[in-house]
PDB file with one MODEL, atoms N, CA, C and O in Angstrom:
MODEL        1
ATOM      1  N   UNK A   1      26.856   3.729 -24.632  1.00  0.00           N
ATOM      2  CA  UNK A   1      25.738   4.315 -25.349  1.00  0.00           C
ATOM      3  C   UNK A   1      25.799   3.887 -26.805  1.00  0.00           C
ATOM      4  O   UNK A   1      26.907   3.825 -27.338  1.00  0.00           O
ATOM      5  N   UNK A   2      24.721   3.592 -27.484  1.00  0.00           N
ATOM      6  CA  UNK A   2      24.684   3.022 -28.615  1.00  0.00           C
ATOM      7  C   UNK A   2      24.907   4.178 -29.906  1.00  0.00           C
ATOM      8  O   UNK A   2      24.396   5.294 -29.806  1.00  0.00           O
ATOM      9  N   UNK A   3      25.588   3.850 -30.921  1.00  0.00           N
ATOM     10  CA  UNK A   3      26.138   4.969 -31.649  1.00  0.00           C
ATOM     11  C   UNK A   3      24.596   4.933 -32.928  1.00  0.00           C
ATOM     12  O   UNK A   3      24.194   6.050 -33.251  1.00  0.00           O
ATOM     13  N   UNK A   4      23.979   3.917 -33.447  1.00  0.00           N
ATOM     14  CA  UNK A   4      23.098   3.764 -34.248  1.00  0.00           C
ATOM     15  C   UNK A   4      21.638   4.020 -33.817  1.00  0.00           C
ATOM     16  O   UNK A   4      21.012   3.529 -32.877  1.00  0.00           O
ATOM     17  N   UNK A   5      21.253   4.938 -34.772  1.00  0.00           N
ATOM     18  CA  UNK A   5      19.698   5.174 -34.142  1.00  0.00           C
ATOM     19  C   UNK A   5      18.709   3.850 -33.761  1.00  0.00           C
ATOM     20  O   UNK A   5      17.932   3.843 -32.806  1.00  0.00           O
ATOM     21  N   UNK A   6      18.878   2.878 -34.589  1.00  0.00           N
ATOM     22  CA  UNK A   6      17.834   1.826 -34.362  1.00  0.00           C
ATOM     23  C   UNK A   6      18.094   1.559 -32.485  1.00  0.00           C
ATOM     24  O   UNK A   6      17.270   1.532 -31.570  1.00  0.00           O
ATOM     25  N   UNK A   7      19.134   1.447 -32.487  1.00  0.00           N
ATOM     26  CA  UNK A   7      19.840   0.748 -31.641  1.00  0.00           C
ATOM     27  C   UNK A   7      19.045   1.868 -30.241  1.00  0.00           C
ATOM     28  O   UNK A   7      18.234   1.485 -29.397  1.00  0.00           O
ATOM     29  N   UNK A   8      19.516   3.027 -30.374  1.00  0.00           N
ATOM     30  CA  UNK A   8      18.972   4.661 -29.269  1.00  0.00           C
ATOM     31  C   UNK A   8      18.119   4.401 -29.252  1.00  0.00           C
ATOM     32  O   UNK A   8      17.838   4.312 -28.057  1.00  0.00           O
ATOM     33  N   UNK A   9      16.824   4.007 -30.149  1.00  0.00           N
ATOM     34  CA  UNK A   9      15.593   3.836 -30.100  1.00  0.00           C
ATOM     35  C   UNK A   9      14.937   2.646 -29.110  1.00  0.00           C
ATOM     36  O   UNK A   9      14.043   2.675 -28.263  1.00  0.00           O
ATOM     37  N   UNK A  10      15.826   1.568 -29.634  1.00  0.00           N
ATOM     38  CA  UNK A  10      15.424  -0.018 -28.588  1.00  0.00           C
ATOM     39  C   UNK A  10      16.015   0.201 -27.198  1.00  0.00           C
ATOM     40  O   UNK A  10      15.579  -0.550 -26.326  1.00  0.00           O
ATOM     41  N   UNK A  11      16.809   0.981 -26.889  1.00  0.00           N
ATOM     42  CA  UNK A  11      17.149   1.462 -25.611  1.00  0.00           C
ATOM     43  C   UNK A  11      15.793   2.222 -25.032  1.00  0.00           C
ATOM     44  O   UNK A  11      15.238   1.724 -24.053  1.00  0.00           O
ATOM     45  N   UNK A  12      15.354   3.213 -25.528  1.00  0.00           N
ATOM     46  CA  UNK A  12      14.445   3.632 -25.014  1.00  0.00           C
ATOM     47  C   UNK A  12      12.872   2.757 -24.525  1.00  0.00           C
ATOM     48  O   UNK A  12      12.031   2.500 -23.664  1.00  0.00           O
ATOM     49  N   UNK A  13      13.248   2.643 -25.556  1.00  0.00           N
ATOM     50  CA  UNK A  13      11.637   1.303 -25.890  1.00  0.00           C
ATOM     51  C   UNK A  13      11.867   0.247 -24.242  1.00  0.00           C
ATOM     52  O   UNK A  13      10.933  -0.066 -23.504  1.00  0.00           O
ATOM     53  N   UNK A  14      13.056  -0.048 -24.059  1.00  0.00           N
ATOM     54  CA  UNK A  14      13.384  -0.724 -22.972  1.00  0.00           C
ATOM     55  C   UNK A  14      13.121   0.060 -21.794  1.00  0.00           C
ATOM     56  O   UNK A  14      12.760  -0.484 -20.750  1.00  0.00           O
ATOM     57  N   UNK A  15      13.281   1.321 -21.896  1.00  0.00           N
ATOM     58  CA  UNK A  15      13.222   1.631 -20.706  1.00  0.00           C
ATOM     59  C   UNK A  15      11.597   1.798 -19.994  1.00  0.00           C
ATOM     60  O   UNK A  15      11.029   1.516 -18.939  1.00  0.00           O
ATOM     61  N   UNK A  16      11.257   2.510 -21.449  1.00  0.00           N
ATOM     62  CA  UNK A  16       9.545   2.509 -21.133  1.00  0.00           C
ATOM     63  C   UNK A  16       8.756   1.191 -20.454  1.00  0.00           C
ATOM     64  O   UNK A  16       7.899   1.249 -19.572  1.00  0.00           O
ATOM     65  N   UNK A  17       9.285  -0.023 -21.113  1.00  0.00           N
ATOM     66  CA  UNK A  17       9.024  -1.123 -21.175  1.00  0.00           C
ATOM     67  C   UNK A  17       8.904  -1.399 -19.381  1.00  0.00           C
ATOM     68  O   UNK A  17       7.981  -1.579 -18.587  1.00  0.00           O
ATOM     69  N   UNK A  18      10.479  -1.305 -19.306  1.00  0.00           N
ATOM     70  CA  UNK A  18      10.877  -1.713 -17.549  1.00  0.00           C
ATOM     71  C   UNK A  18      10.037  -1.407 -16.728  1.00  0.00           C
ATOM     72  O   UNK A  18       9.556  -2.204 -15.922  1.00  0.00           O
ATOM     73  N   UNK A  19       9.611   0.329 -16.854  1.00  0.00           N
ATOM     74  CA  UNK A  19       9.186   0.920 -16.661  1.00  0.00           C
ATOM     75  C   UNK A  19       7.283   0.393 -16.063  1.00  0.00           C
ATOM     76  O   UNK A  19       6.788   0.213 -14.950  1.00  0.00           O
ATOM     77  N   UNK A  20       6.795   0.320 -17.325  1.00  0.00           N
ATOM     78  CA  UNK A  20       5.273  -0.091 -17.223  1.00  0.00           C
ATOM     79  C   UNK A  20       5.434  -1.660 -16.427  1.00  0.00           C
ATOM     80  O   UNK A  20       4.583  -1.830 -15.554  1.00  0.00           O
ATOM     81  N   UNK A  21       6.272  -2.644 -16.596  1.00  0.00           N
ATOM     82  CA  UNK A  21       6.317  -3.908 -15.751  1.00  0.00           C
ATOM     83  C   UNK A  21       6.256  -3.747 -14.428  1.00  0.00           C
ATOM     84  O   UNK A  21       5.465  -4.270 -13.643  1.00  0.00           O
ATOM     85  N   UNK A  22       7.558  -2.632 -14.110  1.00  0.00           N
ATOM     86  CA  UNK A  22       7.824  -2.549 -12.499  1.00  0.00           C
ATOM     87  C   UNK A  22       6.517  -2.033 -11.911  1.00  0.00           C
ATOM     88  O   UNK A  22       6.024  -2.531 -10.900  1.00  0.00           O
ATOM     89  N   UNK A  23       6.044  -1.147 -12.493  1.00  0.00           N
ATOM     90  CA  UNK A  23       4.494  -0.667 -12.248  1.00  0.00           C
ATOM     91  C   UNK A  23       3.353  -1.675 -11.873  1.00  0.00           C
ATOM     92  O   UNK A  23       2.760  -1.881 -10.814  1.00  0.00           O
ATOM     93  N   UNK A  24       3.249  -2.294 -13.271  1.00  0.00           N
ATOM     94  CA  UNK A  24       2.047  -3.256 -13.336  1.00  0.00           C
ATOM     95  C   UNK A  24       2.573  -4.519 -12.466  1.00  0.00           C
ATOM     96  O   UNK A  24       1.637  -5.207 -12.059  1.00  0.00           O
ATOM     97  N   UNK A  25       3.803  -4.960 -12.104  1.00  0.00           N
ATOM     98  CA  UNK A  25       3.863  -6.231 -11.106  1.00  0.00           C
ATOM     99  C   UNK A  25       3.965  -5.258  -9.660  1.00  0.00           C
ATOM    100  O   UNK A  25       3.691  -6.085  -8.790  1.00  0.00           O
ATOM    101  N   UNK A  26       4.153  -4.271  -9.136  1.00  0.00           N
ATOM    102  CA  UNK A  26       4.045  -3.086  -7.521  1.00  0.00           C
ATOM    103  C   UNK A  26       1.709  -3.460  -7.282  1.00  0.00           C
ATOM    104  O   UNK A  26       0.908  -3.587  -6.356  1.00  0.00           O
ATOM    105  N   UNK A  27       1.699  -3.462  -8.435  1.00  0.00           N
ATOM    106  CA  UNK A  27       0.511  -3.092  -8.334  1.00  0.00           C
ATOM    107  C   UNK A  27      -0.362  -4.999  -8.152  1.00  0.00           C
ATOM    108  O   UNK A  27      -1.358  -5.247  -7.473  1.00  0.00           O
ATOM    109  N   UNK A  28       0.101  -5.574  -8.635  1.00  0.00           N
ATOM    110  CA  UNK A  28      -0.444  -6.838  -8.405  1.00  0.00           C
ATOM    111  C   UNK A  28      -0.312  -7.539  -6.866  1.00  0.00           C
ATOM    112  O   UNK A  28      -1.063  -8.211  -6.158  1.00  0.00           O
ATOM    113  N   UNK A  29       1.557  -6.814  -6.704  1.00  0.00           N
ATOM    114  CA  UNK A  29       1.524  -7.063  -5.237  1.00  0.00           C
ATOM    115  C   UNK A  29       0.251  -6.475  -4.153  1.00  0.00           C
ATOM    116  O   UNK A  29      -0.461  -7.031  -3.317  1.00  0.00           O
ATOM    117  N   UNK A  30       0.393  -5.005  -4.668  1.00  0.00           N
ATOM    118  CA  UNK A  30      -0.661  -4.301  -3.932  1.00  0.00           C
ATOM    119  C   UNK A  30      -2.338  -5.309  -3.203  1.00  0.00           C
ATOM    120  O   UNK A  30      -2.906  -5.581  -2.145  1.00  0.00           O
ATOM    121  N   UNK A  31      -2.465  -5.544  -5.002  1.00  0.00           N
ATOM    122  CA  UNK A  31      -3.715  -6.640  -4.624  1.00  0.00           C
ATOM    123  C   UNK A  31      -4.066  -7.990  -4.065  1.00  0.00           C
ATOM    124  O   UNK A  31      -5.169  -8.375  -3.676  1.00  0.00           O
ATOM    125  N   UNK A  32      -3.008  -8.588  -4.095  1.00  0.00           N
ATOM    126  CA  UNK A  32      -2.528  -9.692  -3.406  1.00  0.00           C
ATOM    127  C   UNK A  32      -2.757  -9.395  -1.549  1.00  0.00           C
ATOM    128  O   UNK A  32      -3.597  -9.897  -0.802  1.00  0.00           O
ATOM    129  N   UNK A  33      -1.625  -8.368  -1.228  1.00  0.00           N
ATOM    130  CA  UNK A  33      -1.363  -7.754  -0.069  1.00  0.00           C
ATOM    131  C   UNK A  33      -2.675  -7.309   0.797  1.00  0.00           C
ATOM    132  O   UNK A  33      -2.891  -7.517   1.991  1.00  0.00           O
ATOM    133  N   UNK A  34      -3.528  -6.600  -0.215  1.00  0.00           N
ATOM    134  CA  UNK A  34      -5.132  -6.252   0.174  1.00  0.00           C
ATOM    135  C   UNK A  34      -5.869  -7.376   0.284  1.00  0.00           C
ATOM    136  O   UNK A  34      -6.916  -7.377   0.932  1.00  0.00           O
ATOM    137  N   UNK A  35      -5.429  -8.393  -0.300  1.00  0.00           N
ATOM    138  CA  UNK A  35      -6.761  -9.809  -0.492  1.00  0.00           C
ATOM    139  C   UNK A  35      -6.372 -10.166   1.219  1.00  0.00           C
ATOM    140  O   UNK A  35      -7.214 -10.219   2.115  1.00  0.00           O
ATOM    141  N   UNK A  36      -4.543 -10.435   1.425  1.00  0.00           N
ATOM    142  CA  UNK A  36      -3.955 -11.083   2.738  1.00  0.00           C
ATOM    143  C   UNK A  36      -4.905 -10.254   3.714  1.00  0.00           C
ATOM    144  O   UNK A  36      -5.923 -10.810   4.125  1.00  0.00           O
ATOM    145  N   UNK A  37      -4.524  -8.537   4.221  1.00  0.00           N
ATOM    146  CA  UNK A  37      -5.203  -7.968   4.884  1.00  0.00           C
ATOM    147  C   UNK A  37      -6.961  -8.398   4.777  1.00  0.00           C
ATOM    148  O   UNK A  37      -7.397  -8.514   5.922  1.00  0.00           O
ATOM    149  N   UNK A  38      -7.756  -8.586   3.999  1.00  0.00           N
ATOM    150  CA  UNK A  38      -8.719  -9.192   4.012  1.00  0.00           C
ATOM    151  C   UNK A  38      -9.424  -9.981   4.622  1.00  0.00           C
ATOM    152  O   UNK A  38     -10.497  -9.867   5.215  1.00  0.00           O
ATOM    153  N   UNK A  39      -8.382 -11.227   4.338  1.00  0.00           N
ATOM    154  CA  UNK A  39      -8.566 -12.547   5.201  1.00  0.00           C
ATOM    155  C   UNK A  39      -8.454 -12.418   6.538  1.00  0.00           C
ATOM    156  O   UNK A  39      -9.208 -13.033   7.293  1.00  0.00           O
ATOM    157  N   UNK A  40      -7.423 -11.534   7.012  1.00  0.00           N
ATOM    158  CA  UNK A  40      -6.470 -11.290   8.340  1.00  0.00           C
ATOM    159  C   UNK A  40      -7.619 -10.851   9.397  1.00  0.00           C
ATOM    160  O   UNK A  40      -7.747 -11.204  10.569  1.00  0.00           O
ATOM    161  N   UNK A  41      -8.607  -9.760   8.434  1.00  0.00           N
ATOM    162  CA  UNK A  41      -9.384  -9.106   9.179  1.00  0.00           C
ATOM    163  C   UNK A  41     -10.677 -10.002   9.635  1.00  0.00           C
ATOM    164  O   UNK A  41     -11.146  -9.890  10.768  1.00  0.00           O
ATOM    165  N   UNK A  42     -11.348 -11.131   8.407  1.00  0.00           N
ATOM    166  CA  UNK A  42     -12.174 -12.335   8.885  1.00  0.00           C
ATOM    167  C   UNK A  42     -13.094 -11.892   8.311  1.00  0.00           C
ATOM    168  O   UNK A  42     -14.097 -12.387   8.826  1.00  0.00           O
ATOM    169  N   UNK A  43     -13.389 -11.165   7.445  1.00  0.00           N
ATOM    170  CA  UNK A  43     -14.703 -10.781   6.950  1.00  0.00           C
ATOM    171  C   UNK A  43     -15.125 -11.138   6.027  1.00  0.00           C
ATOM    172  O   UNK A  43     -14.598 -10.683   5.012  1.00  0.00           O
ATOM    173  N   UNK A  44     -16.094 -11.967   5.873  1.00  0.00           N
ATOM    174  CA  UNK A  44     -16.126 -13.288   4.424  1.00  0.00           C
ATOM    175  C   UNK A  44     -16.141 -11.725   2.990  1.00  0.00           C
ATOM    176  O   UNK A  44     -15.454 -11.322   2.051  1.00  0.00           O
ATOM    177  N   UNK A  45     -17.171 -11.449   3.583  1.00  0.00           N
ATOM    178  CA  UNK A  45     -17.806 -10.766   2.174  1.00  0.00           C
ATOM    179  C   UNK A  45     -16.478  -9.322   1.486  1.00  0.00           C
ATOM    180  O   UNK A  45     -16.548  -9.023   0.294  1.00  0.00           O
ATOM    181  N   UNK A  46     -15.683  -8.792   2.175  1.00  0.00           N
ATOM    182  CA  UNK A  46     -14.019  -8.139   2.015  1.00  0.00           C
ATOM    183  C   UNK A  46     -13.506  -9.206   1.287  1.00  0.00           C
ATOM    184  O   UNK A  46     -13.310  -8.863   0.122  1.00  0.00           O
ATOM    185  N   UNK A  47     -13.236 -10.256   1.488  1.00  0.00           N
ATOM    186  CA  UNK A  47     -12.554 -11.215   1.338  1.00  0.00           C
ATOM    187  C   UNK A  47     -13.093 -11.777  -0.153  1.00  0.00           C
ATOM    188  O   UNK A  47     -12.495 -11.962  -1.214  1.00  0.00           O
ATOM    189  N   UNK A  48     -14.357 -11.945   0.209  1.00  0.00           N
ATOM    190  CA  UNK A  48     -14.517 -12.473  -1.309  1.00  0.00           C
ATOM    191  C   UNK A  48     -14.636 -11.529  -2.890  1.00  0.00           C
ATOM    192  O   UNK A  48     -14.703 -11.935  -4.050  1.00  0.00           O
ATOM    193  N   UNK A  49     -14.623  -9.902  -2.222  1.00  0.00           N
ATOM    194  CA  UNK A  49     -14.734  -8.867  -2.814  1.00  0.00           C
ATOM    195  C   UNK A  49     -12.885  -8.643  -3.376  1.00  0.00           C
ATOM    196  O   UNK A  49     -12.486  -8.100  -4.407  1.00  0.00           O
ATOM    197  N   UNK A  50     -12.253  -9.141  -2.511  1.00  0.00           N
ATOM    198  CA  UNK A  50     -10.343  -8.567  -2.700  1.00  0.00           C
ATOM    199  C   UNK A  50     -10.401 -10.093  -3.370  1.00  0.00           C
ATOM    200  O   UNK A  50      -9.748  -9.714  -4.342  1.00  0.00           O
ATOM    201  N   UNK A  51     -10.574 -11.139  -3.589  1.00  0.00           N
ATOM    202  CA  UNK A  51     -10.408 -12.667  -4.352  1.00  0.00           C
ATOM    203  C   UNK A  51     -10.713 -12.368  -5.499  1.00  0.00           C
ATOM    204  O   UNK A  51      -9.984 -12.689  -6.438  1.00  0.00           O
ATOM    205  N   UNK A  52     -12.022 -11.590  -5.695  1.00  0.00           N
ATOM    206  CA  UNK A  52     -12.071 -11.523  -7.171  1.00  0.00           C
ATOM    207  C   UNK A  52     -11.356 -10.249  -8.082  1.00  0.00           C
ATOM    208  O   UNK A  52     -11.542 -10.042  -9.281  1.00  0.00           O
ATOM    209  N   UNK A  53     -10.843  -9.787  -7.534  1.00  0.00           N
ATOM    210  CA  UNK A  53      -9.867  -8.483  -7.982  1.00  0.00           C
ATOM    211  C   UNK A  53      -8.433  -9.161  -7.984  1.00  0.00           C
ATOM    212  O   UNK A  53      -7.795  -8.810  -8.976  1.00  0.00           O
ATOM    213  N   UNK A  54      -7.871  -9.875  -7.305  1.00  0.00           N
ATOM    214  CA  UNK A  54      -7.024 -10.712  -7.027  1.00  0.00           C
ATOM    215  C   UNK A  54      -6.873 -11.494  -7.821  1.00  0.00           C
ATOM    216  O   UNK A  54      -5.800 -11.613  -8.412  1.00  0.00           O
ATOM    217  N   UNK A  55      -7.775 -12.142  -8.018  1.00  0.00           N
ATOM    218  CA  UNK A  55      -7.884 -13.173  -9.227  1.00  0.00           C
ATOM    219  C   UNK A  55      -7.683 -12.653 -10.998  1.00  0.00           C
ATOM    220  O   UNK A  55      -7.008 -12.949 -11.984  1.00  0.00           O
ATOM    221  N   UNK A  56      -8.557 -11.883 -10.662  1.00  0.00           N
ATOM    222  CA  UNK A  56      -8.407 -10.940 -12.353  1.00  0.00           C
ATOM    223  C   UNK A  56      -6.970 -10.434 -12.635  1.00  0.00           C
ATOM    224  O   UNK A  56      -6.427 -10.320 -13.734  1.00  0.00           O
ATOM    225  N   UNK A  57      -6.506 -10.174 -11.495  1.00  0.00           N
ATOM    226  CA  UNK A  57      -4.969  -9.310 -11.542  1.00  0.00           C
ATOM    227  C   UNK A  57      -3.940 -10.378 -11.713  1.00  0.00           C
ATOM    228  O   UNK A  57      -2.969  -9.947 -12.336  1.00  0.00           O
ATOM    229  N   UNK A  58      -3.836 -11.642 -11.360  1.00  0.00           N
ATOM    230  CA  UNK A  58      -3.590 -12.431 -11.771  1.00  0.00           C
ATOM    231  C   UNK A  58      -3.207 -13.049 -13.001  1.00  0.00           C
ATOM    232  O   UNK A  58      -2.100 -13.426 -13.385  1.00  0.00           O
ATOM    233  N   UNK A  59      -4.734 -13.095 -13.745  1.00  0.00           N
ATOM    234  CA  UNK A  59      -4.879 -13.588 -14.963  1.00  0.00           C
ATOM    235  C   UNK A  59      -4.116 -12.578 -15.732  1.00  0.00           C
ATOM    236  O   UNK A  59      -3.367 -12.929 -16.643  1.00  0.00           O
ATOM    237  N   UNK A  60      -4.249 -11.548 -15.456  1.00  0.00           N
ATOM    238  CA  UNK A  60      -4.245 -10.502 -16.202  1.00  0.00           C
ATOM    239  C   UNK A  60      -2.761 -10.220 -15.774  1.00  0.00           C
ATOM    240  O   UNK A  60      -2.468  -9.292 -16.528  1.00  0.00           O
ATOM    241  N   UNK A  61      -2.060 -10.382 -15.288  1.00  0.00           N
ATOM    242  CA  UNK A  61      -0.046 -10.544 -15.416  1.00  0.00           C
ATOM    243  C   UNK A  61       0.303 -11.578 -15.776  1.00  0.00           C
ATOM    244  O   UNK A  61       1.509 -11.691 -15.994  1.00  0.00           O
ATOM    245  N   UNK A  62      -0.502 -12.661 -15.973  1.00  0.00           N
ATOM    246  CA  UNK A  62      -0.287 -13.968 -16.666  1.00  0.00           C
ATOM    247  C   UNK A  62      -0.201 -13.793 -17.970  1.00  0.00           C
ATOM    248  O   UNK A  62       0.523 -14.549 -18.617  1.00  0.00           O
ATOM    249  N   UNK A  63      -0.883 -12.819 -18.567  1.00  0.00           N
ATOM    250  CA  UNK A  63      -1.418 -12.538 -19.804  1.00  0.00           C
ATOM    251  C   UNK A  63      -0.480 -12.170 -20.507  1.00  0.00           C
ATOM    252  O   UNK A  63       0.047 -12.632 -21.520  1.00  0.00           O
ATOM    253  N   UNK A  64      -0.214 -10.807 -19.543  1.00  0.00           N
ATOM    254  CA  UNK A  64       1.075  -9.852 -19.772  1.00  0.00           C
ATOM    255  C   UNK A  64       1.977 -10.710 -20.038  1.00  0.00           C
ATOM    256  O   UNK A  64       2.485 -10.344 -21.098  1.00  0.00           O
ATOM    257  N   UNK A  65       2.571 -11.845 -19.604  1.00  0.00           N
ATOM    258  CA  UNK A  65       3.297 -11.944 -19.536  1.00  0.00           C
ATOM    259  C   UNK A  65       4.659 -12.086 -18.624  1.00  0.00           C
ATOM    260  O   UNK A  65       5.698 -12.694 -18.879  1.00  0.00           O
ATOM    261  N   UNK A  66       4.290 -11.317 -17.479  1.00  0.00           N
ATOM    262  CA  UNK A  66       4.640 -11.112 -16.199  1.00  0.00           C
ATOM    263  C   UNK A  66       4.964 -11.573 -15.432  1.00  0.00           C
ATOM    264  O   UNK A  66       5.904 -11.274 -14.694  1.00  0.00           O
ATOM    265  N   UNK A  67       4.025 -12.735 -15.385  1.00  0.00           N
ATOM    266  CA  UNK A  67       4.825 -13.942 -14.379  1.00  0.00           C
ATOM    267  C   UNK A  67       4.136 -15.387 -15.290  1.00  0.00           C
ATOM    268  O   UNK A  67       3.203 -15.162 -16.061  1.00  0.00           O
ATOM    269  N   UNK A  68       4.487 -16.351 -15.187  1.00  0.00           N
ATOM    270  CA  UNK A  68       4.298 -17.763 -16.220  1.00  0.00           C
ATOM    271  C   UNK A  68       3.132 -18.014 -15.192  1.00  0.00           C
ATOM    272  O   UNK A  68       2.906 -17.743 -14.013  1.00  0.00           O
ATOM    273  N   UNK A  69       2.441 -18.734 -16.335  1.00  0.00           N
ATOM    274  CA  UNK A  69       0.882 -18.910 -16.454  1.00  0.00           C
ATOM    275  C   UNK A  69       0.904 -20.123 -15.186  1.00  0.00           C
ATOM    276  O   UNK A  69      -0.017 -19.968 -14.384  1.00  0.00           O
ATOM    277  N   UNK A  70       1.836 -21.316 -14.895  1.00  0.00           N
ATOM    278  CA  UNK A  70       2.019 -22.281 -13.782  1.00  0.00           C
ATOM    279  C   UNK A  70       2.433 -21.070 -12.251  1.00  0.00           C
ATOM    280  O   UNK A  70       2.587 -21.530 -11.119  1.00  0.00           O
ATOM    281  N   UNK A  71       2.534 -19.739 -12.524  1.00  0.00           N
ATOM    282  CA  UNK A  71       2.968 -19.365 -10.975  1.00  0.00           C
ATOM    283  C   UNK A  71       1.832 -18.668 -11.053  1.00  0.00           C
ATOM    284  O   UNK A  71       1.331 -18.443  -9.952  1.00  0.00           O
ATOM    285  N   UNK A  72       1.184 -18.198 -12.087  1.00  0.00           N
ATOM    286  CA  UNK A  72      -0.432 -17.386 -11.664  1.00  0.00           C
ATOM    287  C   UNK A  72      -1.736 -18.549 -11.022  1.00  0.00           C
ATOM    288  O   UNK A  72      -2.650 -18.341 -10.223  1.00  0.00           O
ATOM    289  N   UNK A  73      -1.272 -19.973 -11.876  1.00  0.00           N
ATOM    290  CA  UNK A  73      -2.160 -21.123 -11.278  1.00  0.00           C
ATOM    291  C   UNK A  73      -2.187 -21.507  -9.728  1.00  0.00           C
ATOM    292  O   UNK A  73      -3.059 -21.905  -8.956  1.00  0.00           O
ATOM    293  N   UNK A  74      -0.634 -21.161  -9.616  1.00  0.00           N
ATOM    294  CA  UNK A  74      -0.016 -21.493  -7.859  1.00  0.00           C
ATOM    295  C   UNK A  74      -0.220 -20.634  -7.307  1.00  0.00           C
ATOM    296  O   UNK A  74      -0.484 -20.923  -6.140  1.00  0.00           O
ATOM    297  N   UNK A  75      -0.270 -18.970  -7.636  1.00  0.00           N
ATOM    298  CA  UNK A  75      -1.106 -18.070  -6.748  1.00  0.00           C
ATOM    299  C   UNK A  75      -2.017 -18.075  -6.592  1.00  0.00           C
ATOM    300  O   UNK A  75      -2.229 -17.683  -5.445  1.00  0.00           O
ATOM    301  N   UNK A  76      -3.351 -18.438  -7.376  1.00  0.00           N
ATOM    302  CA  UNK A  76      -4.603 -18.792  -7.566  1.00  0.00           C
ATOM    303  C   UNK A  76      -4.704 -19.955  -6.657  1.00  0.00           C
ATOM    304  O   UNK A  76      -5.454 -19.368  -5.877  1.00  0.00           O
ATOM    305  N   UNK A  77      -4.639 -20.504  -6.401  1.00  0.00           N
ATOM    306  CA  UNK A  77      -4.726 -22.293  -5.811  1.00  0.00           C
ATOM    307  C   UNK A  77      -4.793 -21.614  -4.396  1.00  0.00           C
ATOM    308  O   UNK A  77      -5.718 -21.727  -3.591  1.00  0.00           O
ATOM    309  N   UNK A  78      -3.502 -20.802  -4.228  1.00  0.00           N
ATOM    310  CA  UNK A  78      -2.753 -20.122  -3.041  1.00  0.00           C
ATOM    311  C   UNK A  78      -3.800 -19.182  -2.586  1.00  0.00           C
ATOM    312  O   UNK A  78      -3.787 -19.044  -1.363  1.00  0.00           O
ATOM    313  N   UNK A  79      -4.711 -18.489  -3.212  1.00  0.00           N
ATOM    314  CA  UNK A  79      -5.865 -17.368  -2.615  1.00  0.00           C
ATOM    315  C   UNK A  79      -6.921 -18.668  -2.510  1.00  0.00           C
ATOM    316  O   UNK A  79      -7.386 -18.894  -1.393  1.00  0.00           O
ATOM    317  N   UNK A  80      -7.149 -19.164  -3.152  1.00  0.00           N
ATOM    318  CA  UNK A  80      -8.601 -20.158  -2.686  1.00  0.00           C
ATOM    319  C   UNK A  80      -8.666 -20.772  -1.780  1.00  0.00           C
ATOM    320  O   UNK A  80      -9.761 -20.862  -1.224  1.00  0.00           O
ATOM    321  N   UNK A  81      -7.273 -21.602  -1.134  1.00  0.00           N
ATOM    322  CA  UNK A  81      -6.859 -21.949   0.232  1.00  0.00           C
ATOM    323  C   UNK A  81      -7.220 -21.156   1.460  1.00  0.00           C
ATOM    324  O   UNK A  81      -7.653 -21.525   2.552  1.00  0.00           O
ATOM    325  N   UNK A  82      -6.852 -19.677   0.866  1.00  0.00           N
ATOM    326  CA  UNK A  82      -6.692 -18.822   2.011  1.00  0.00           C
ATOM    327  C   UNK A  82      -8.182 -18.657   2.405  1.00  0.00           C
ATOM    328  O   UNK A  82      -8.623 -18.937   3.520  1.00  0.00           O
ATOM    329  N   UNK A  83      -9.077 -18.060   1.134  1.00  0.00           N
ATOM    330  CA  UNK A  83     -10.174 -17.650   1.281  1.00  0.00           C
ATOM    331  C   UNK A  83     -10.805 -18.530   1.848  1.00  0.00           C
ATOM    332  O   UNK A  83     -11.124 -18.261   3.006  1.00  0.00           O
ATOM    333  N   UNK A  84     -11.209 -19.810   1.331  1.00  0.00           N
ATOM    334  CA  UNK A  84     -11.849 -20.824   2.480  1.00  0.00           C
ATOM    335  C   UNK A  84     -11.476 -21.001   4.012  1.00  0.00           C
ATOM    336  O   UNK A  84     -12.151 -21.456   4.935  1.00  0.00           O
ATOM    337  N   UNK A  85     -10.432 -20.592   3.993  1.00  0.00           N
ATOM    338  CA  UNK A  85     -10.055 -20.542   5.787  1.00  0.00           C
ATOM    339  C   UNK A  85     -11.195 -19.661   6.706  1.00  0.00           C
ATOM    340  O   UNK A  85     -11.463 -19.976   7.865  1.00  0.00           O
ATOM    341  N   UNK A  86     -11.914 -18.337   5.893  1.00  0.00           N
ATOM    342  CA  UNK A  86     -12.687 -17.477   5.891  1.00  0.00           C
ATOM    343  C   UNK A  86     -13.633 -18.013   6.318  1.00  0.00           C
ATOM    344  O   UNK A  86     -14.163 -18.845   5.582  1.00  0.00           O
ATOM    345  N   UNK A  87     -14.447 -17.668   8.170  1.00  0.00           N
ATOM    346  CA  UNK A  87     -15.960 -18.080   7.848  1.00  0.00           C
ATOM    347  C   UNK A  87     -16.642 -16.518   7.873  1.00  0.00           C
ATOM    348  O   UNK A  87     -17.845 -16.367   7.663  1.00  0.00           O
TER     349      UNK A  87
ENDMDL
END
């Protein structure tokens, strides 16, 4: 345990931190997972409704920071594949 306040403080800050990531990347899976079920089910217009939520969630942990902007491009690439499989 850290004996200096600055120090107690950046501990905390970390934890909050961990905290809101583990959250906000559970939750990207979520949308990802919903786009898969989507496709699975064959229904263009589900499908193209969970792609664009998918997509935003994406950009938007790219942003964060969350995952590097080349693995949000390769998930992206990775849903447009899928979705065209879709008739």
């Amino acid at each position: 345990m850290p004996n200096i306040k600055s120090a107690e403080k950046r501990v905390q800050i970390g934890k909050v931190r961990n905290a809101r990531n583990k959250a906000d990347r559970s939750e990207l899976k979520t949308v990802l997972k919903k786009f898969d079920a989507a496709v699975a089910e064959g229904s263009r217009d589900k499908a193209e409704s969970a792609y664009k939520v998918a997509v935003k969630a994406v950009d938007k942990a790219a942003g964060k920071g969350l995952i590097h902007k080349n693995n949000a491009a390769h998930k992206k690439s990775s849903l447009d594949k899928k979705l065209n499989t879709v008739e």
